[in-house]
C-alpha positions in Angstrom: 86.4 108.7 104.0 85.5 109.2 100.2 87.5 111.5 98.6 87.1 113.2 95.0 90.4 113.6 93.0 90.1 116.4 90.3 93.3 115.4 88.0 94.4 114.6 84.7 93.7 112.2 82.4 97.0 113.0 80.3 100.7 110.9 80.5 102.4 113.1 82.5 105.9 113.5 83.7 107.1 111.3 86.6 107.5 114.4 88.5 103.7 114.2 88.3 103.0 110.3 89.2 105.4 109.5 91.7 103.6 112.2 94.4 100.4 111.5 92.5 101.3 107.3 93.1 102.2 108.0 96.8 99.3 110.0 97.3 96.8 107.2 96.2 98.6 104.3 98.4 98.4 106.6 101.2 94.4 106.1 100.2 94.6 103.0 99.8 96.3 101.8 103.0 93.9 104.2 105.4 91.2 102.7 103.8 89.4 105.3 102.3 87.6 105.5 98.6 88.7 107.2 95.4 85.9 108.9 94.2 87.1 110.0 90.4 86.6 111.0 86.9 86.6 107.1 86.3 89.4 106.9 83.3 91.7 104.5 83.0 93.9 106.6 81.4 97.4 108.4 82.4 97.4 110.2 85.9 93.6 109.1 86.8 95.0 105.4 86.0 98.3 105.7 88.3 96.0 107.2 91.0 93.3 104.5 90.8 95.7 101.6 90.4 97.8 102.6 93.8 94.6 103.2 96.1 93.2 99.8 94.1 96.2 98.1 94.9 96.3 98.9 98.5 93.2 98.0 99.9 90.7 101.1 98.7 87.9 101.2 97.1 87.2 102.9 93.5 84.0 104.8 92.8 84.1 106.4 89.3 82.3 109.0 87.4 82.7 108.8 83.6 80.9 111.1 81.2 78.9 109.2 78.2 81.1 110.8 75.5 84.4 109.1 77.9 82.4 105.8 78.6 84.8 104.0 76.7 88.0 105.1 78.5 86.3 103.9 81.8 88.0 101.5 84.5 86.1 98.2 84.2 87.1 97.2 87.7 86.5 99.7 89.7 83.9 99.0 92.8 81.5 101.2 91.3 81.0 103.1 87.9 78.4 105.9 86.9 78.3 107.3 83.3 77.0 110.7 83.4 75.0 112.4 80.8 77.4 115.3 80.5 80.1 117.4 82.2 78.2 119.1 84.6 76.1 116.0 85.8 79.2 114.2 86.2 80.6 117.4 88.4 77.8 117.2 90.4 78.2 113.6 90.7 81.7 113.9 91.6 80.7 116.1 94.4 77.8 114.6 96.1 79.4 111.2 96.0 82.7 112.5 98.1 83.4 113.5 101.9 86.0 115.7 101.0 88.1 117.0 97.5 91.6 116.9 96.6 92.8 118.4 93.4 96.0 117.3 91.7 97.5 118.6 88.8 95.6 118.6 85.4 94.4 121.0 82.8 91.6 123.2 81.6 89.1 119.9 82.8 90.9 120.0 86.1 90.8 123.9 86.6 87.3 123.8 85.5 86.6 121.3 88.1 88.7 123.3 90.5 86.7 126.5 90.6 83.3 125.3 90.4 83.8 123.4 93.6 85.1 126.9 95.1 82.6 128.7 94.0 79.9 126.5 95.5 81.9 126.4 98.5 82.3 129.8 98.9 78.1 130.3 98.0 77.3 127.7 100.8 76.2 124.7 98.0 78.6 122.8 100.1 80.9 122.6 103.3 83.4 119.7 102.5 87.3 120.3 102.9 89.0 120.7 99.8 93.0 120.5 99.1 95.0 121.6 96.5 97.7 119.2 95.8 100.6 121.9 95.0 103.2 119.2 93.0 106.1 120.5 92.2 105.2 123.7 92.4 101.9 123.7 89.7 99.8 125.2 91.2 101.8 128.8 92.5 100.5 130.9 90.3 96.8 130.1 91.1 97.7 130.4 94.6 99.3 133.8 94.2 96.2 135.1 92.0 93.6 133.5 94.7 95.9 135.3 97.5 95.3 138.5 95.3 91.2 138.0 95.1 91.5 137.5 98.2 93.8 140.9 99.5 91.6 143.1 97.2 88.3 142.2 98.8 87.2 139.7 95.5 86.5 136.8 97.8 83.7 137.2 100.5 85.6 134.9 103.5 89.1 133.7 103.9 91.4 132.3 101.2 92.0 129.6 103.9 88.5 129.3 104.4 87.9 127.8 101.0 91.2 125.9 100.2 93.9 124.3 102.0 97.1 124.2 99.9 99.4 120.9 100.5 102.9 120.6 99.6 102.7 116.9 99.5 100.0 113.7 99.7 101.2 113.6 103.3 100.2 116.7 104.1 96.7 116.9 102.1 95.9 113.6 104.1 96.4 115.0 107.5 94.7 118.0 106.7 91.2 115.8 105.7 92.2 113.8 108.4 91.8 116.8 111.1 88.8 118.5 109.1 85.9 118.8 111.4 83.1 116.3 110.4 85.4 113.9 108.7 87.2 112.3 111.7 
């Protein structure tokens, strides 16, 4: 299975990369292919480097004004033109979506994918990787789009929200279509 990772490019806590780390040899060890934002830079390095190092294959997406940051090993490497080529990229190049923690880049990521999910533009599984707890509040503010008629199907239909690697695995596991 190719999977997308929306994360962070930053040096994060170790709260961060240890579930982020486990998460990627978990990858890495079933086989399937990182499909990412192609840095080789702080969480989007420890991700690549554990499913790298434990059998899976990388397929990156940089962006032209990133190029430089890019992984030079990585199976396969696409410089995009711009942020929303490399989005779209992203997307069409991945089976499913997992999205671990990150910033605005990340959120940005995040609700585009939703959005076209929830308009049809796509039917792949997507997981939000709740670390530590980072993602509550969006949950509880999606949970309220959702309870005051904002979103047009289920919450669940659009998102499945993972405690743990683990658990966002299985789920893309058991996804219809991606067995």
């Amino acid at each position: 299975m190719k999977i997308c990772v929306f994360l962070s490019a930053a040096d994060v806590d170790e709260r961060y990369t240890r579930p982020a780390r486990e998460f990627a040899e978990l990858l890495g060890r079933g086989g399937h292919t990182l499909v990412w934002g192609g840095s080789e830079s702080g969480l989007m390095k420890v991700v690549a480097d554990g499913v790298q190092e434990s059998g899976g294959k990388l397929v990156g997406v940089s962006v032209d004004f990133l190029a430089a940051k890019a992984r030079t090993n990585a199976d396969e490497m696409v410089i995009a033109r711009d942020l929303a080529e490399r989005k779209a990229l992203l997307l069409e190049k991945a089976d499913a979506v997992v999205i671990m923690v990150g910033g605005t880049g990340t959120l940005d990521e995040a609700t585009e994918i939703l959005e076209l999910k929830k308009h049809g533009r796509h039917t792949k599984p997507v997981v939000l990787l709740n670390t530590a707890g980072f993602y509550d509040g969006l949950r509880e503010q999606f949970q309220r789009m959702e309870d005051e008629g904002f979103l047009p199907l289920p919450l669940s239909d659009l998102v499945f929200f993972a405690k743990d690697g683990a658990g966002a695995l299985a789920y893309l596991e058991e996804s219809p279509g991606l067995r």
